[in-house]
C-alpha positions in Angstrom: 0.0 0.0 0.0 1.3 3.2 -1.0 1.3 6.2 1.3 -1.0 8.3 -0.9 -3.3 5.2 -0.4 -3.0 4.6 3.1 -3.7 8.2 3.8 -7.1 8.0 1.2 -7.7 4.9 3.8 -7.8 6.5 7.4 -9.2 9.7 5.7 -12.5 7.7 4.7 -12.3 5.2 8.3 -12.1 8.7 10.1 -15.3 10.5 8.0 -16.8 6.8 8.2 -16.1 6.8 12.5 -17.5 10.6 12.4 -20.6 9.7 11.0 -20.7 6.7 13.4 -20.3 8.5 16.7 -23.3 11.0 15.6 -25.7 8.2 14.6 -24.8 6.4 17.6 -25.0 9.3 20.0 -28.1 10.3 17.7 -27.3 13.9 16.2 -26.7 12.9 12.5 -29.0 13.1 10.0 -30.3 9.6 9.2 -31.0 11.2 5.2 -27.9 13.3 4.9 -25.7 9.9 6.3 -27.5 7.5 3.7 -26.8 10.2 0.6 -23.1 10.0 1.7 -23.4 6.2 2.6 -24.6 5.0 -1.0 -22.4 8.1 -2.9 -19.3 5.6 -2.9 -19.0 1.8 -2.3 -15.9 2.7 -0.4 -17.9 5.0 2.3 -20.3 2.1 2.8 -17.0 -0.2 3.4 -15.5 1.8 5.2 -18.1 2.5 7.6 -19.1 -1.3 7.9 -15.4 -1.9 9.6 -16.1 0.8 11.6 -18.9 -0.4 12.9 -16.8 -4.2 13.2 -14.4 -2.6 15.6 -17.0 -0.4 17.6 -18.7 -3.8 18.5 -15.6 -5.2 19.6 -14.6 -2.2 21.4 -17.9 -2.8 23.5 -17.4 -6.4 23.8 -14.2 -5.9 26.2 -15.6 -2.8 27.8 -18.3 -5.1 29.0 -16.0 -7.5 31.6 -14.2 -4.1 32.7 -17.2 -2.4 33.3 -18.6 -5.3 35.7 -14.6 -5.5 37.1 -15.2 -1.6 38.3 -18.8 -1.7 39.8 -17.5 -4.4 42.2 -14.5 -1.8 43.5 -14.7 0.1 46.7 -17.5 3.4 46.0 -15.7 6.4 46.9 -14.0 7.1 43.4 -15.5 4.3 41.4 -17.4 6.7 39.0 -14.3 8.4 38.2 -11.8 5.9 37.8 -14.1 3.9 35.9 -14.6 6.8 33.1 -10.7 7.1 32.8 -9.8 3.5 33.0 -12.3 2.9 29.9 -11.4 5.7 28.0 -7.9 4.2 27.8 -8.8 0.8 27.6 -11.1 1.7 24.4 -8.2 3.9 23.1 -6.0 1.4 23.3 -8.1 -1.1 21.3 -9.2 1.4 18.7 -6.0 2.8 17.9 -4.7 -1.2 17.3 -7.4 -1.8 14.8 -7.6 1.7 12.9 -5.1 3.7 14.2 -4.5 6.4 17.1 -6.5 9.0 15.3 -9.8 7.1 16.2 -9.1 7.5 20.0 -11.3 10.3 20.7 -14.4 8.3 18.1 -14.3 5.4 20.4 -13.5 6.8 24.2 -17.6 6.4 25.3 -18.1 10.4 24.5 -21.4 11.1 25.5 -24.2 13.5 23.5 -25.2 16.1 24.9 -27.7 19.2 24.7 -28.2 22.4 26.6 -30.3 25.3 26.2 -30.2 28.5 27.5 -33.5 30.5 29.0 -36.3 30.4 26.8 -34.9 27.7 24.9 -36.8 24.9 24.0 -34.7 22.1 22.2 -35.7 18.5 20.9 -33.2 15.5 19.8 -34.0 11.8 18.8 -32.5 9.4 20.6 -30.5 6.0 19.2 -33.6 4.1 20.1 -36.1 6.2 18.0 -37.0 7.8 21.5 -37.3 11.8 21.9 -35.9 13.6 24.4 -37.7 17.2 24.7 -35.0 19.9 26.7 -36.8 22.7 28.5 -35.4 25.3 29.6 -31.8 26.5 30.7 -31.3 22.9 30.9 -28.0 20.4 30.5 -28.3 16.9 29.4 -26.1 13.8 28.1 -27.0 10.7 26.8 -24.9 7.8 25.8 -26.5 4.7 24.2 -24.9 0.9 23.2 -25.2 -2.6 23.5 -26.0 -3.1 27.1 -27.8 -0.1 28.2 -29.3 3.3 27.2 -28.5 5.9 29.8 -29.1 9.4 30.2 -28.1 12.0 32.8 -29.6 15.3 33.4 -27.4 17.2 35.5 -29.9 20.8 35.2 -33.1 21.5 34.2 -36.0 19.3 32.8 -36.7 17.1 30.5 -39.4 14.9 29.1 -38.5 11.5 27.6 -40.1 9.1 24.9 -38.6 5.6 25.9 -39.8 3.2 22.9 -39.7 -0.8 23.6 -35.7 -2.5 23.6 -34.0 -5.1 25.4 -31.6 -2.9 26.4 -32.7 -1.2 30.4 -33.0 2.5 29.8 -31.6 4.4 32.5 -32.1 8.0 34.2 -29.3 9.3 36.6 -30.5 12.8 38.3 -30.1 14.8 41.6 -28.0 11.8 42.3 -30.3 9.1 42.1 -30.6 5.7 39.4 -34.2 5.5 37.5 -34.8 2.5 35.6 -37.8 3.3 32.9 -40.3 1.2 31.4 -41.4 1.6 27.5 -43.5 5.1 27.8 -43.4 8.5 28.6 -41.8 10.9 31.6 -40.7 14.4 32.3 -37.8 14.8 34.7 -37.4 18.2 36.6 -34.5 19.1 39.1 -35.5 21.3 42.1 -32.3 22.0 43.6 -30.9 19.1 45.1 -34.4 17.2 44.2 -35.6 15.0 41.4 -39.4 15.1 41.1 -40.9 13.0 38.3 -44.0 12.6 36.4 -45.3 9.3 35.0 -46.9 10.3 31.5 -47.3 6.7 30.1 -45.6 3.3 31.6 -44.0 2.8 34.4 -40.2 3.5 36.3 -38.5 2.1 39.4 -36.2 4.5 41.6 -34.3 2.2 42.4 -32.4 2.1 46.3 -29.1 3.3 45.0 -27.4 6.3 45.0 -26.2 7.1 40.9 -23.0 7.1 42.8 -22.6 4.8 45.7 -23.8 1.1 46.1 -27.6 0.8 47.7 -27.9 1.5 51.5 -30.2 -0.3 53.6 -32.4 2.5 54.4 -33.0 3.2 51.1 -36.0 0.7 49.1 -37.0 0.6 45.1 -39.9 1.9 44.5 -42.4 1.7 41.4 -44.2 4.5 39.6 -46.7 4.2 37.1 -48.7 6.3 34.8 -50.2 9.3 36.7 -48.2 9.3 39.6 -45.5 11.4 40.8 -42.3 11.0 42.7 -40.3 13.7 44.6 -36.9 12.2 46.1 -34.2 14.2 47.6 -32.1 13.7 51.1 -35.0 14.1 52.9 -36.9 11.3 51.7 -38.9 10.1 48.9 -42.5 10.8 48.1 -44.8 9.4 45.8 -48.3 11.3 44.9 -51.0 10.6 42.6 -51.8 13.6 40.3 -55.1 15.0 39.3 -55.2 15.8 35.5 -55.1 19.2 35.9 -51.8 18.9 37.4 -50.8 16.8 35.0 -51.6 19.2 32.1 -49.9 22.0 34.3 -45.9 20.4 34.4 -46.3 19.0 31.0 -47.7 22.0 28.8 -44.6 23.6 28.7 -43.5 20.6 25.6 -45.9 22.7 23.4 -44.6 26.2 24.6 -47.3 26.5 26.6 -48.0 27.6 30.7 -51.6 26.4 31.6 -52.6 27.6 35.1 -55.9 26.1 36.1 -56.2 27.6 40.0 -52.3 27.7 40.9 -51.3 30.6 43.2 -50.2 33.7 41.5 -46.8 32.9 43.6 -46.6 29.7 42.0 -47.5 30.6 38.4 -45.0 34.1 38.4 -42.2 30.9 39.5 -42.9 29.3 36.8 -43.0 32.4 34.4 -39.4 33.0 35.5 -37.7 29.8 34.6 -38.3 31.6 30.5 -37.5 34.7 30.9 -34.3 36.6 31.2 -36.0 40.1 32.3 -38.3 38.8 35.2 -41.2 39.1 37.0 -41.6 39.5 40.9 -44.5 40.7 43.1 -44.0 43.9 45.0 -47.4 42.8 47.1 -47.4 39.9 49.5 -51.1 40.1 49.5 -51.0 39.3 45.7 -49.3 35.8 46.4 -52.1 33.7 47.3 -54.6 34.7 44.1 -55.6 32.0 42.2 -55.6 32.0 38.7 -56.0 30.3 35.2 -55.6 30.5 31.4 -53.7 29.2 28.8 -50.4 31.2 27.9 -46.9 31.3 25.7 -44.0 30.9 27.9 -41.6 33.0 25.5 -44.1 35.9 25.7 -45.5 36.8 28.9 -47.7 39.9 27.7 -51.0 38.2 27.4 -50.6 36.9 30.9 -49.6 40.4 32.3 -52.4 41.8 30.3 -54.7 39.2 31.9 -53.9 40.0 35.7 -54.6 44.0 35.0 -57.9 43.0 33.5 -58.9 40.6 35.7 -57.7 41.6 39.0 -57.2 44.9 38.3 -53.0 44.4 39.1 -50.9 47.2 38.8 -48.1 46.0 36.1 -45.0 48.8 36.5 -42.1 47.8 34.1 -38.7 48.9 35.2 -35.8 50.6 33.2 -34.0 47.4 33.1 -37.0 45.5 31.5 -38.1 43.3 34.3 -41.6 43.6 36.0 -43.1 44.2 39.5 -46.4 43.3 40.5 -48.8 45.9 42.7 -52.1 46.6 44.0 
C-alpha cells in the first residue's frame, strides 16, 4: 500500500467513525448519512469496519465495566470513566489507528439550552428527548444499556420498547424506565418525576454509591409522581389538571388552572431573562388560570390587569413588578 493510499484509507475510516459516533449518539442526519453512505462503495465499506471494531470495542468494555462496579465506592465513577477511555483507546487505535481514540472513548451527546430555549433531539432508540429550559443533558446509548443523565433543568422523555434497560441518573439518584413516557425536573438538590405513560423504578441506589439499607425501590406508574431528595422520597397521585400544568410547557405553553399567582410568576421566570416579581405579598395567594406562551408573557400580564385589576409597573432594566 502506497502512502498516498493509506492516507485516502484513514481519511475515509475517520469521515466513516465521524458519521458513526453522531448516529450512535443520535445527532446525525439519518437522510444526509444514507446520501453520503450509498455516494461511494468505499464510504459504505469503510463504515461497515467501523462499525466491526465499535462492536468489539464494547465487547471488552463489558468485563471491565462489571470489574469496576465491584470496587470500593468512593471514586469508582471516576476511575471507571478514565480506566475505559484508555482501555477503548487502546483497542481502537490497534485496529484503525491512534486518530480514532477520541471516536471510540464512550463520548457522551449532549444538549443544553439557555433561558427560553426549548430544544428537541431523537435518541439512538427512536426515543425523543424534549429539553426545556436552561437545561443540560447527556446521553450515551450501546449494546448493554441506554442511559441518560440530566445534570440541570427538565426534561421529558419518549422511551420506545428494547431489550436494552433504559436508565435515568439525576439529583444523584438511578431511574430504571419502562417503554413510555416521563418528564424529569431538578429542584435544587431534588428530582421530582411525572409518569406520563408506563411505568419507572427508583431504584435504592445512589447514581454514585452502592444501595444503603435505608433506602427501598420503588415503582411509579402512569399518573403518579415522585419527589426524592435527602429528605426522603414521596410518591403522589396527580389529578389531570396537574398533569396538564408540568407537562404544557412541551408545546410552549403555561396552563394555570387555580395555581397561586406565587406559584404561576415561579414558573414564568424559569423563560424569561427580564423577570417578574410581586412587589405585594397580598398578591401571592390569588388564584388564577388560562392558557399562555412561555416565551411571551404579555398576554398573561395583560390578563392579571384586567382581571384583577393588578398594577403591572415595568422597570428601566426590563423586568416587572407586580402591585395593588
Amino acid at each position: 500500500m502506497t502512502a498516498e493510499t493509506k492516507t485516502s484509507v484513514d481519511a475515509l475510516l475517520t469521515e466513516a467513525a465521524i458519521w458513526h459516533t453522531r448516529m450512535d449518539c443520535g445527532t446525525a442526519d439519518v437522510i444526509d448519512f444514507e446520501k453520503w453512505r450509498d455516494a461511494d462503495p468505499r464510504h459504505a465499506a469503510a463504515f461497515a469496519r467501523v462499525v466491526g471494531t465499535a462492536e468489539r470495542v464494547r465487547e471488552q468494555r463489558a468485563p471491565v465495566h462489571r470489574l469496576l462496579e465491584m470496587k470500593k465506592e468512593a471514586q469508582v465513577s471516576q476511575s471507571r470513566r478514565r480506566f475505559l477511555v484508555a482501555g477503548v483507546g487502546a483497542v481502537a487505535a490497534t485496529s484503525m489507528g491512534a486518530g480514532m481514540f477520541a471516536l471510540f472513548g464512550g463520548t457522551r451527546a449532549s444538549a443544553e439550552t439557555a433561558v427560553g430555549e426549548h430544544g428537541v433531539r431523537k435518541l439512538p432508540d427512536g426515543g425523543q428527548l424534549d429539553i426545556n429550559t436552561n437545561s443540560k443533558v447527556q446521553w450515551q446509548f450501546d449494546k448493554n444499556e441506554r442511559a441518560v443523565w440530566l445534570s440541570r433543568g427538565e426534561i421529558a422523555v419518549v422511551v420506545p420498547h428494547d431489550a436494552r434497560p433504559f436508565c435515568l441518573y439525576a439529583g444523584g439518584e438511578k431511574v430504571l424506565v419502562a417503554a413510555g413516557r416521563l418528564n424529569a425536573r431538578l429542584r435544587n438538590e431534588a428530582l421530582d418525576l411525572l409518569i406520563l405513560d408506563g411505568a419507572c423504578m427508583v431504584l435504592g441506589q445512589k447514581a454514585n454509591g452502592p444501595a444503603r439499607e435505608s433506602d427501598k425501590s420503588i415503582e411509579v406508574r402512569a399518573g403518579e409522581a415522585v419527589l426524592t431528595s435527602a429528605n426522603g422520597t414521596r410518591v403522589r397521585t396527580m389529578a389531570p389538571n396537574d398533569i396538564q400544568f408540568v407537562a404544557s410547557w412541551q408545546k410552549g405553553e403555561l396552563i394555570f388552572r387555580g395555581e397561586t399567582l406565587g406559584t404561576a410568576v415561579d414558573e414564568y421566570n424559569r423563560y424569561l431573562t427580564r423577570k417578574i416579581s410581586i412587589g405585594d405579598p397580598s398578591l401571592q395567594a390569588i388564584q388564577l388560570g388560562g392558557r399562555f406562551k412561555t416565551h411571551d408573557p404579555a398576554d398573561f400580564l395583560a390578563s392579571l390587569h384586567a382581571g384583577f385589576g393588578i398594577n403591572v409597573a415595568r422597570m428601566d432594566d426590563g423586568s416587572v413588578v407586580l402591585t395593588r
